[in-house]
C-alpha angles and dihedrals in degrees: 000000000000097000083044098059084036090052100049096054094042088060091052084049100055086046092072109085094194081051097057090041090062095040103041102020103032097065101041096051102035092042098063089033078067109050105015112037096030092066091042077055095054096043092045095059093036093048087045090053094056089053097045121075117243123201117246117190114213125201100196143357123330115195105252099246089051099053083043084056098047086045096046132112120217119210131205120226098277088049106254113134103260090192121003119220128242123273101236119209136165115268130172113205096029097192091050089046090056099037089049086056082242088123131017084226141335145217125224108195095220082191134339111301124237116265091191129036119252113055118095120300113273119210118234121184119218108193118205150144091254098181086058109093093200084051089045098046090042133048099348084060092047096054094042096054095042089047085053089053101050082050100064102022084068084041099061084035083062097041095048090052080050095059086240123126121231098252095072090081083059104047078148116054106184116191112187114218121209090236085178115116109260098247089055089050086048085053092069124213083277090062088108088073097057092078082035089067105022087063094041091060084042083062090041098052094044096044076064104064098019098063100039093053091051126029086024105055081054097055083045095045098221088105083079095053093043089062097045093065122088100281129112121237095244089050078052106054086031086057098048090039085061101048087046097047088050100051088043086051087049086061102048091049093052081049093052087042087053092056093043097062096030072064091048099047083041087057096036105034111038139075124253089255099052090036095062087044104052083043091059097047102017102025136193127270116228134158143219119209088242087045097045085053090051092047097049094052096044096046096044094052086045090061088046098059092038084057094046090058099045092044084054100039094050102046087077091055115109095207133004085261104068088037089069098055083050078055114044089058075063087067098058088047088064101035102054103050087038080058095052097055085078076078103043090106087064086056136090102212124184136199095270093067095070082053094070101087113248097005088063079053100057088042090046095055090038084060096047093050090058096040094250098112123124129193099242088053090048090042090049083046088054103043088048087058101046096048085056100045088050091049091056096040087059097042085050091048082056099057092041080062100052117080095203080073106036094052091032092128 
């Protein structure tokens, strides 16, 4: 009897076309949009900064190499301008000039600048928005790296007339070596929004199914006919447990499914450029057969306990409506938290933490996804999970039992 109440609202569930779009489509299109197509954004505007010319205002007198450096373009091998110089012109007020829009930046020549090393250090102000990453990526990045260069270009001029080589401003070379395991360095600094979304679409998929089988079938009044057939509550919440928990399960795997190939067309389509650079912020999502293992155990007992409390929060609701206002505050519960794990390297977090059902979940995936995962934090994630899920069910076994509930309308 229980397949039989699952598989009826399944059904109802797979008759709803808007149901089938955020359970099947959402995830593969927005998944990919996130960690694939967010970092080609990003690489896109801040590689068509470098090749665009910013204006830069200058108060005062810039030594002339070093004008001809700022105005200079750079070109690759085949010719084409890797990164296009600044367009220099005459302000007054510079901070004026760049808060008014007039000038990306701007240079005020506190005194005249040194032409040769060795003398004493001359200030030179470089006014931004430096809270603006255009600004930031721009113009501000331009300048900075030009002024480097002028540095040390008159440096190794006055060690050479010194008879010294140039190492001898590095005695020390340090080389910094990625020491995390590959597939941590696959999983990108963005890595913390993969269980953000994956549980999200978790909440997505079973709000499909949960509320409908629920508050709806008590709009609808065939909640009440459905109870005066020859099925025991418990087969009844146990049926509709079931249907919710597995479309909850379709959508995480459509959300797993998403990663996967934004990690293939990462891999197939880009460059070697873009695709380093989609691997460091977006990262890619591989598995091991232990992790996959990990993943699926903690994911599916997370879906569990996510349909469990929507199955226990909307049978109160008089009409969908209002089921779905018990259900949106769902959504914050699993976004902050989600939120706080870009700082969990800042954290020293301890076993207990994959005991507190859901959060040990996101923790848990977030482990898996770097490799890190082992199996007594998966297995505290699980059981977590479990325990809560089998409090709910019961709560909600309770209220499927007390007539004020099932007729509140």
């Amino acid at each position: 009897m229980v397949w039989r109440v699952a598989a009826r609202d399944l059904l109802t569930t797979l008759r709803d076309r808007r149901a089938l779009i955020s359970t099947i489509l959402v995830p593969l299109l927005i998944i990919p949009l996130f960690t694939l197509g967010l970092p080609l954004l990003l690489g896109t505007l801040v590689g068509n900064q470098a090749q665009a010319r910013q204006k830069v205002g200058v108060v005062g007198t810039l030594p002339p190499e070093l004008r001809a450096a700022l105005t200079r373009d750079e070109q690759g091998a085949g010719g084409a301008v890797t990164r296009a110089g600044v367009t220099l012109v005459s302000v007054e007020d510079p901070r004026a000039a760049v808060a008014s829009g007039e000038v990306d930046a701007a240079l005020r020549v506190v005194s005249a600048l040194p032409e040769r090393a060795g003398g004493a250090s001359v200030p030179l102000e470089l006014y931004a928005k430096l809270g603006n990453l255009r600004a930031q990526t721009g113009a501000t990045s331009k300048v900075e790296t030009v002024v480097e260069a002028y540095n040390r270009r008159l440096t190794l001029e006055r060690l050479r007339a010194s008879g010294l080589d140039a190492a001898v401003l590095t005695p020390v070379a340090l080389r910094s070596i990625d020491a995390s395991p590959p597939q941590e360095q696959r999983s990108g600094q963005l890595a913390f929004l993969i269980p953000m979304l994956m549980l999200n679409f978790i909440l997505s998929g079973a709000m499909a199914t949960a509320l409908d089988a629920t508050a709806g079938e008590k709009e609808r009044g065939t909640l009440e006919s459905l109870l005066v057939t020859p099925v025991r509550r418990g087969e009844v919440v146990a049926g509709k447990l079931l249907a919710t928990t597995l479309t909850a399960l379709l959508t995480a795997g459509f959300s797993l499914l998403g990663f996967l190939l934004a990690g293939a067309a990462s891999a197939a389509l880009l460059g070697v450029e873009r695709r380093e650079l989609t691997q460091a912020l977006g990262g890619q999502l591989t598995l091991t057969p232990g992790g996959a293992l990990a993943l699926a155990a903690v994911v599916l007992s997370a879906a569990l306990l996510i349909s469990a409390v929507l199955i226990a929060l909307s049978i109160y609701a008089r009409s969908y409506k209002e089921a779905q206002t018990y259900a949106t505050p769902l959504t914050l519960l699993i976004v902050l938290p989600a939120v706080l794990l870009q700082f969990s390297d800042f954290l020293n977090l301890g076993g207990a933490i994959y005991a507190v059902p859901l959060f040990g979940s996101m923790v848990g995936i977030l482990d898996t996804v770097r490799g890190s995962v082992t199996a007594g934090h998966a297995l505290s994630a699980t059981l977590a999970n479990l325990v809560g899920a089998a409090l709910l069910g019961l709560l909600a076994r309770r209220s499927f039992g007390r007539e004020e509930v099932i007729f509140r309308n």
